[in-house]
TORVOBA-35540 format. One line per field, with one value per residue (C-alpha): residue number from 0; x negated, y negated, z. Coordinates in steps of 0.05 Angstrom, whole numbers, always signed. Layout:
<nodes>
num [NUM  ...]
x [X  ...]
y [Y  ...]
z [Z  ...]
</nodes>
This chain:
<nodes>
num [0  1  2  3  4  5  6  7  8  9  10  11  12  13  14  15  16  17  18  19  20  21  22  23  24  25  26  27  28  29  30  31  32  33  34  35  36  37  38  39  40  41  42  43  44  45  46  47  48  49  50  51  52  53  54  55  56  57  58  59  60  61  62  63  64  65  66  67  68  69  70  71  72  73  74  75  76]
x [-89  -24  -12  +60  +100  +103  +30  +31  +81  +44  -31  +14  +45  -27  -54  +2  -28  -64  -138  -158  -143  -117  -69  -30  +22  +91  +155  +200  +262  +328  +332  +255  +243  +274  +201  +160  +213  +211  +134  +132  +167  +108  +50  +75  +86  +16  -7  -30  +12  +50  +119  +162  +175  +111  +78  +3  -46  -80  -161  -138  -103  -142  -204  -145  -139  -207  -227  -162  -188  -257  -232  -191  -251  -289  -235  -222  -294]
y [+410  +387  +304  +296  +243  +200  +195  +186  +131  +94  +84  +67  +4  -8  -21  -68  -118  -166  -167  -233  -260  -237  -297  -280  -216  -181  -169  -114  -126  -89  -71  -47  +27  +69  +111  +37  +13  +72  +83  +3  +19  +83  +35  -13  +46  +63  -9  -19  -76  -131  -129  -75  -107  -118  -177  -176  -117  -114  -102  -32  -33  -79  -21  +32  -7  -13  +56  +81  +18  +49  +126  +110  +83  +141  +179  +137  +139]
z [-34  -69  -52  -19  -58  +8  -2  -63  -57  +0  -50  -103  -52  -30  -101  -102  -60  -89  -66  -85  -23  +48  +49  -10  +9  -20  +3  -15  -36  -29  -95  -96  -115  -54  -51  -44  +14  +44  +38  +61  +120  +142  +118  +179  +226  +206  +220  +148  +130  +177  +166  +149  +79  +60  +91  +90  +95  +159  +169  +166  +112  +74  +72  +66  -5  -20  -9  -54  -112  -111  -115  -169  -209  -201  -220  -285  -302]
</nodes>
């Protein structure tokens, strides 16, 4: 199974968020990459995050992260 760049594009704006607290968030600006306003944008659709811009990661999204953090640790060994 090949990973679509959306996808791709949507863990990289998840690992973005900081995890050190759930009151601390990002916001997106218009001269962000195109693929992380755009994958932004899906992440809210998808309930992940708050606003459309970024915002805050919901419970969803918050375990969305954690499970990508702790895949990529494996992965790095």
């Amino acid at each position: 199974m090949k990973l679509a760049n959306e996808l791709i594009a949507e863990m990289e704006v998840l690992a973005l968020f900081p995890r050190e607290s759930t009151t601390l968030g990002l916001k997106f600006h218009h001269d962000a990459a195109p693929e992380h306003i755009a994958a932004a944008k899906r992440l809210f659709e998808k309930q992940l995050i708050t606003q459309v811009d970024g915002g805050y990661l919901t419970d969803l999204g918050i375990e969305a992260a954690d499970h990508g953090l702790a895949l990529l640790n494996i992965l790095q060994g």
